[in-house]
C-alpha positions in Angstrom: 47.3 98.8 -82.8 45.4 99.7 -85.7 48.4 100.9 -89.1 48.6 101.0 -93.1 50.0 97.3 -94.3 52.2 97.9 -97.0 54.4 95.2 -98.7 57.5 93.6 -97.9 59.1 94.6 -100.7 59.7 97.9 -102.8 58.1 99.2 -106.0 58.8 100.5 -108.9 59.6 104.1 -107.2 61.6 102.7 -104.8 58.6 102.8 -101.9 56.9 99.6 -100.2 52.8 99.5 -102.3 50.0 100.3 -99.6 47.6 97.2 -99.5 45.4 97.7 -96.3 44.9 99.1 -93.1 43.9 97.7 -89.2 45.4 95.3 -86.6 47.0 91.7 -86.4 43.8 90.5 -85.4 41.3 92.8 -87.5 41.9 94.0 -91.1 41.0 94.4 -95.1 43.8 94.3 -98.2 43.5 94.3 -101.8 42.8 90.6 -103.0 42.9 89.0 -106.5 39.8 90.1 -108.2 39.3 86.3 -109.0 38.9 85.1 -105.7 37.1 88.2 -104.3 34.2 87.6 -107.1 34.2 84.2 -106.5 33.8 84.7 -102.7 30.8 86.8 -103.3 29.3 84.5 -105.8 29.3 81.8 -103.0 27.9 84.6 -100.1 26.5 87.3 -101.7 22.4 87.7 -101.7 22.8 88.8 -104.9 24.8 85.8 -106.1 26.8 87.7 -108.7 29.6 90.5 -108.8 29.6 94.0 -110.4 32.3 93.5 -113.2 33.3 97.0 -113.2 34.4 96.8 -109.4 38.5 97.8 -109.3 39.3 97.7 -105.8 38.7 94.1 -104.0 39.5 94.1 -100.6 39.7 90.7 -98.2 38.5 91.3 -95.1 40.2 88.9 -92.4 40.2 87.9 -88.9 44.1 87.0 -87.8 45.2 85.0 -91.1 41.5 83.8 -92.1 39.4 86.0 -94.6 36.2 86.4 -93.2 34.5 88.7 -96.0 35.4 90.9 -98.9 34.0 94.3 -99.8 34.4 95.4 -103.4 34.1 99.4 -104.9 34.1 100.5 -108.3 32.8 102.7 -110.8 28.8 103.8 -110.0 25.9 101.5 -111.7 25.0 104.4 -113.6 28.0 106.1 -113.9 26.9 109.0 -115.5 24.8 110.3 -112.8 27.5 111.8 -110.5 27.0 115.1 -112.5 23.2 114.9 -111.3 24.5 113.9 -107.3 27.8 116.4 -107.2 28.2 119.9 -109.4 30.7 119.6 -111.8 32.3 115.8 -110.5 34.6 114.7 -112.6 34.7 110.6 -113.7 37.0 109.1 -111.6 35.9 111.4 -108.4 33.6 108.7 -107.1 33.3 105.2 -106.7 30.5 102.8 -105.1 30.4 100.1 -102.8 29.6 97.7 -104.9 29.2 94.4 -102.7 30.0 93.7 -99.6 29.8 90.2 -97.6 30.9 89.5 -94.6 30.9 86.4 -92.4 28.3 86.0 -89.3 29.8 85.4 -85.8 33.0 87.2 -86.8 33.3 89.5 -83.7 31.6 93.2 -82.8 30.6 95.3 -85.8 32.7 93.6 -88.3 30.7 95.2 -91.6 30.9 98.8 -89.9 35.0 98.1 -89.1 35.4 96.8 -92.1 34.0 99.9 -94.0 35.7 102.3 -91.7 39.1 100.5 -92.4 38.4 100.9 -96.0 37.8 104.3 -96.4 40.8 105.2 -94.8 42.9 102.8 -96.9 41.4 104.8 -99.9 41.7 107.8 -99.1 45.3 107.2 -98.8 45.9 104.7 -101.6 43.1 106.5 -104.3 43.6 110.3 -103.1 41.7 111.1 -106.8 38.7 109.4 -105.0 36.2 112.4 -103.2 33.0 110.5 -102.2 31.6 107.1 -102.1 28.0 106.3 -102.7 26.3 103.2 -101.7 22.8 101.6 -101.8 21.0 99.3 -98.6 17.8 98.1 -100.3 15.1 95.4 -98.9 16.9 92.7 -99.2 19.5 93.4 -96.5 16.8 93.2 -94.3 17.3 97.1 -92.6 17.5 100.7 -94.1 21.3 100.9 -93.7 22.2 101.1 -90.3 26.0 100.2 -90.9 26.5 102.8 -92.8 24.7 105.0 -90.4 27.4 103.4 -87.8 30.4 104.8 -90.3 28.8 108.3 -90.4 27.5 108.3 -94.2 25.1 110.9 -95.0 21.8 109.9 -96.1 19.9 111.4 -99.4 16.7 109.9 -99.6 15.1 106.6 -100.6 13.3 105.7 -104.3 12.0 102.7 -105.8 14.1 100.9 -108.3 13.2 98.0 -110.8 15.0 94.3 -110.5 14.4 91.8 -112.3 15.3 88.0 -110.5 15.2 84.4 -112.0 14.2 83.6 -108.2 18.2 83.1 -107.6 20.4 86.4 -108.9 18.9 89.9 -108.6 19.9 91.9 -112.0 18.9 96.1 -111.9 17.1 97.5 -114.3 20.6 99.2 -116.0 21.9 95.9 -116.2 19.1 94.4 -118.3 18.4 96.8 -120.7 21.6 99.3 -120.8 24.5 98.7 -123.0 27.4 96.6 -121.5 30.0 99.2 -121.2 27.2 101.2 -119.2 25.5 98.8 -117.3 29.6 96.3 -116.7 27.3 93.0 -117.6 24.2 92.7 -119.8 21.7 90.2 -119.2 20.2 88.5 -122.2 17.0 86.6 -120.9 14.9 89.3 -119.5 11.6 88.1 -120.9 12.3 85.2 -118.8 13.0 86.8 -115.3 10.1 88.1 -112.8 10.4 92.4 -112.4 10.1 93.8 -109.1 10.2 96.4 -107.2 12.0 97.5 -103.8 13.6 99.8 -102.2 16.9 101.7 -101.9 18.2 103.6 -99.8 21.3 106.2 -100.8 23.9 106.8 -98.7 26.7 109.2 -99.3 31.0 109.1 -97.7 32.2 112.6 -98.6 36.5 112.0 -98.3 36.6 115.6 -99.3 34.3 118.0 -97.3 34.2 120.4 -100.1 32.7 118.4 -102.3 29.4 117.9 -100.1 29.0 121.7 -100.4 28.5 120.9 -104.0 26.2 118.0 -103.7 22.6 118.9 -105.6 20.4 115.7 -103.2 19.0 117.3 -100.2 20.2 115.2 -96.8 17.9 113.8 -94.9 17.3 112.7 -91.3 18.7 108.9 -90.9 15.3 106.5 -91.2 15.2 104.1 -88.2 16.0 100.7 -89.3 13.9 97.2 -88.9 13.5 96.2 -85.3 
Protein backbone atom coordinates (compact mmCIF):
# COMPACT_ATOMS: atom_id res chain seq x y z
CA UNK A 1 0.00 0.00 0.00
CA UNK A 2 1.28 3.07 -1.29
CA UNK A 3 1.19 6.22 2.10
CA UNK A 4 3.03 9.60 3.26
CA UNK A 5 6.30 8.42 5.49
CA UNK A 6 6.52 10.75 8.21
CA UNK A 7 9.04 10.49 11.21
CA UNK A 8 8.98 8.64 14.21
CA UNK A 9 9.15 11.42 16.21
CA UNK A 10 7.39 14.83 16.72
CA UNK A 11 8.40 18.33 15.66
CA UNK A 12 8.55 21.46 16.83
CA UNK A 13 4.54 21.87 16.51
CA UNK A 14 3.90 19.00 18.10
CA UNK A 15 3.26 16.89 14.54
CA UNK A 16 5.47 13.94 13.08
CA UNK A 17 7.73 16.03 9.70
CA UNK A 18 6.58 14.45 6.24
CA UNK A 19 9.72 12.90 4.53
CA UNK A 20 8.28 10.71 1.59
CA UNK A 21 5.71 8.89 0.03
CA UNK A 22 5.12 4.99 -1.53
CA UNK A 23 5.39 1.39 -0.26
CA UNK A 24 7.73 -0.92 1.80
CA UNK A 25 9.11 -2.01 -1.26
CA UNK A 26 9.02 1.13 -3.51
CA UNK A 27 9.61 4.75 -2.30
CA UNK A 28 11.61 8.34 -2.29
CA UNK A 29 12.48 10.58 1.12
CA UNK A 30 14.37 13.63 1.65
CA UNK A 31 18.20 12.73 1.96
CA UNK A 32 21.19 14.69 3.23
CA UNK A 33 22.08 17.04 0.49
CA UNK A 34 25.69 15.64 0.83
CA UNK A 35 25.13 12.32 -0.04
CA UNK A 36 22.41 13.07 -2.69
CA UNK A 37 25.12 15.34 -4.67
CA UNK A 38 27.61 12.95 -4.17
CA UNK A 39 25.40 10.06 -5.62
CA UNK A 40 24.83 12.02 -8.71
CA UNK A 41 28.41 13.04 -9.08
CA UNK A 42 29.20 9.23 -9.27
CA UNK A 43 25.85 8.52 -11.78
CA UNK A 44 24.88 11.47 -13.27
CA UNK A 45 25.71 11.99 -17.21
CA UNK A 46 26.35 15.29 -16.33
CA UNK A 47 28.82 14.39 -13.59
CA UNK A 48 28.03 17.43 -11.41
CA UNK A 49 24.98 18.75 -9.20
CA UNK A 50 22.86 21.99 -9.50
CA UNK A 51 23.95 23.84 -6.11
CA UNK A 52 20.82 25.61 -5.84
CA UNK A 53 18.77 22.20 -5.63
CA UNK A 54 16.77 22.28 -1.96
CA UNK A 55 14.81 19.27 -2.05
CA UNK A 56 17.06 15.84 -2.31
CA UNK A 57 15.11 12.93 -2.36
CA UNK A 58 16.57 9.07 -2.19
CA UNK A 59 14.90 6.94 -4.16
CA UNK A 60 15.01 3.21 -2.65
CA UNK A 61 13.99 -0.27 -3.31
CA UNK A 62 13.09 -2.06 0.24
CA UNK A 63 16.10 -0.53 2.51
CA UNK A 64 18.61 -0.01 -0.54
CA UNK A 65 18.68 3.57 -2.38
CA UNK A 66 18.55 2.97 -5.89
CA UNK A 67 18.55 6.65 -7.27
CA UNK A 68 18.01 10.20 -6.07
CA UNK A 69 16.08 12.87 -7.86
CA UNK A 70 16.83 16.49 -6.79
CA UNK A 71 14.42 19.92 -7.47
CA UNK A 72 15.26 23.35 -6.87
CA UNK A 73 15.07 26.79 -7.95
CA UNK A 74 14.95 27.12 -12.13
CA UNK A 75 18.52 27.58 -14.13
CA UNK A 76 17.35 30.77 -15.01
CA UNK A 77 15.29 31.73 -12.42
CA UNK A 78 14.01 34.72 -13.63
CA UNK A 79 12.25 33.41 -16.54
CA UNK A 80 9.10 32.07 -14.72
CA UNK A 81 7.48 35.60 -15.40
CA UNK A 82 8.16 34.83 -19.27
CA UNK A 83 6.54 30.89 -18.75
CA UNK A 84 3.56 31.77 -16.13
CA UNK A 85 1.69 35.50 -15.83
CA UNK A 86 2.40 37.07 -12.87
CA UNK A 87 4.43 33.78 -10.91
CA UNK A 88 5.78 34.70 -8.03
CA UNK A 89 9.57 33.37 -6.91
CA UNK A 90 9.06 30.56 -4.92
CA UNK A 91 5.93 29.30 -7.14
CA UNK A 92 8.13 26.99 -9.20
CA UNK A 93 10.87 24.73 -8.87
CA UNK A 94 12.81 22.41 -11.55
CA UNK A 95 13.87 18.96 -11.69
CA UNK A 96 17.13 19.51 -11.45
CA UNK A 97 18.84 15.84 -11.75
CA UNK A 98 17.64 12.84 -11.62
CA UNK A 99 19.49 9.25 -11.59
CA UNK A 100 18.20 6.32 -11.14
CA UNK A 101 19.63 2.79 -11.08
CA UNK A 102 19.10 0.25 -14.23
CA UNK A 103 17.44 -3.14 -13.53
CA UNK A 104 15.53 -1.65 -10.59
CA UNK A 105 12.02 -2.96 -11.47
CA UNK A 106 9.06 -1.56 -13.99
CA UNK A 107 9.11 2.22 -14.62
CA UNK A 108 11.22 3.16 -11.63
CA UNK A 109 12.14 6.91 -13.10
CA UNK A 110 8.30 7.48 -14.01
CA UNK A 111 7.27 6.05 -10.19
CA UNK A 112 9.74 7.83 -8.78
CA UNK A 113 8.58 11.23 -10.26
CA UNK A 114 4.99 10.47 -9.62
CA UNK A 115 5.84 9.67 -5.86
CA UNK A 116 7.50 12.91 -5.78
CA UNK A 117 5.08 15.19 -6.92
CA UNK A 118 2.69 14.07 -4.57
CA UNK A 119 5.16 14.32 -1.68
CA UNK A 120 5.49 18.05 -2.75
CA UNK A 121 2.53 19.02 -3.19
CA UNK A 122 1.85 18.02 0.31
CA UNK A 123 5.12 18.95 1.98
CA UNK A 124 5.84 22.46 -0.35
CA UNK A 125 1.99 23.53 -0.88
CA UNK A 126 3.71 27.21 -2.02
CA UNK A 127 5.08 25.08 -4.90
CA UNK A 128 2.40 25.44 -8.28
CA UNK A 129 4.37 23.91 -11.24
CA UNK A 130 7.45 22.09 -12.00
CA UNK A 131 9.47 22.49 -15.16
CA UNK A 132 11.96 20.15 -16.39
CA UNK A 133 14.32 19.73 -19.45
CA UNK A 134 15.07 15.98 -21.49
CA UNK A 135 17.85 17.05 -23.89
CA UNK A 136 20.02 14.68 -26.28
CA UNK A 137 21.92 13.30 -24.03
CA UNK A 138 19.18 11.13 -22.30
CA UNK A 139 19.08 9.46 -25.35
CA UNK A 140 14.87 10.14 -25.99
CA UNK A 141 12.61 13.36 -26.13
CA UNK A 142 11.22 12.80 -22.66
CA UNK A 143 9.06 9.95 -22.65
CA UNK A 144 9.06 9.54 -18.74
CA UNK A 145 7.70 12.55 -18.21
CA UNK A 146 5.24 11.94 -20.93
CA UNK A 147 4.42 8.65 -18.66
CA UNK A 148 3.76 11.19 -15.52
CA UNK A 149 1.39 13.34 -17.65
CA UNK A 150 3.65 16.60 -18.01
CA UNK A 151 2.61 18.93 -20.52
CA UNK A 152 4.97 19.59 -23.31
CA UNK A 153 5.91 23.35 -24.57
CA UNK A 154 8.17 23.08 -27.30
CA UNK A 155 11.78 22.29 -27.95
CA UNK A 156 14.91 24.98 -28.69
CA UNK A 157 18.53 24.73 -29.01
CA UNK A 158 20.60 25.62 -26.08
CA UNK A 159 24.48 26.20 -25.74
CA UNK A 160 26.85 23.75 -23.44
CA UNK A 161 30.03 23.90 -23.11
CA UNK A 162 31.90 20.27 -22.00
CA UNK A 163 35.68 19.50 -21.09
CA UNK A 164 34.59 16.00 -22.79
CA UNK A 165 33.57 14.86 -19.01
CA UNK A 166 30.96 17.54 -17.23
CA UNK A 167 28.37 19.35 -19.36
CA UNK A 168 28.13 23.14 -17.95
CA UNK A 169 25.01 25.41 -19.75
CA UNK A 170 25.59 28.36 -21.14
CA UNK A 171 23.99 30.41 -17.68
CA UNK A 172 26.43 28.62 -15.84
CA UNK A 173 29.54 29.86 -17.75
CA UNK A 174 28.97 33.20 -18.28
CA UNK A 175 26.13 34.37 -15.61
CA UNK A 176 26.91 35.54 -12.19
CA UNK A 177 27.08 32.87 -9.47
CA UNK A 178 24.03 33.76 -7.53
CA UNK A 179 22.16 33.46 -11.07
CA UNK A 180 23.67 30.78 -12.60
CA UNK A 181 24.21 28.53 -8.43
CA UNK A 182 27.99 27.67 -9.85
CA UNK A 183 30.22 29.64 -12.17
CA UNK A 184 32.74 28.03 -14.25
CA UNK A 185 36.03 29.73 -14.69
CA UNK A 186 37.81 27.94 -17.68
CA UNK A 187 35.48 28.47 -20.46
CA UNK A 188 38.12 29.23 -23.05
CA UNK A 189 39.22 25.86 -22.41
CA UNK A 190 35.98 23.76 -22.86
CA UNK A 191 34.50 22.70 -26.44
CA UNK A 192 30.62 24.67 -27.01
CA UNK A 193 27.94 22.73 -28.37
CA UNK A 194 24.80 22.57 -29.22
CA UNK A 195 21.73 20.18 -28.46
CA UNK A 196 18.57 19.98 -27.82
CA UNK A 197 15.90 20.41 -25.01
CA UNK A 198 12.94 19.61 -24.62
CA UNK A 199 10.47 21.52 -21.96
CA UNK A 200 8.15 19.86 -20.12
CA UNK A 201 5.77 21.43 -17.66
CA UNK A 202 3.84 19.61 -13.95
CA UNK A 203 1.09 22.16 -13.25
CA UNK A 204 0.16 21.12 -9.16
CA UNK A 205 -2.27 23.94 -9.42
CA UNK A 206 -4.58 23.79 -12.55
CA UNK A 207 -5.07 27.49 -12.43
CA UNK A 208 -1.96 28.34 -13.01
CA UNK A 209 -1.71 26.56 -16.55
CA UNK A 210 -4.53 28.96 -17.59
CA UNK A 211 -1.96 31.61 -17.01
CA UNK A 212 0.86 29.94 -18.79
CA UNK A 213 2.21 32.39 -21.94
CA UNK A 214 4.19 28.90 -23.99
CA UNK A 215 1.79 27.34 -26.28
CA UNK A 216 1.40 23.27 -25.57
CA UNK A 217 2.27 21.12 -28.01
CA UNK A 218 1.52 17.67 -29.20
CA UNK A 219 4.01 15.07 -27.23
CA UNK A 220 7.12 14.34 -29.94
CA UNK A 221 7.55 10.54 -30.36
CA UNK A 222 10.63 9.56 -28.70
CA UNK A 223 13.89 7.44 -30.20
CA UNK A 224 13.00 3.95 -31.21
Amino acid sequence: MKQYIYSSQSSLWGEPELLGFGSTEFYIKEIHRNLANDIIVQNHYSKKYFNNSYIHLGVFNAQEIIGVLQYGHLLNNDSIKNIVNGAQKGEAIELNRMWIADNVGEYPESRAISYSLKYIRRKYPKIKWIQSFADERCGGFGIVYQACSFDYYGEHLSTFYTDGDKFYHNIQVTASREKAGTQVQNKDELEKIKLRQFRYIKFLDQREKKKCLLKEQPYPKHYK
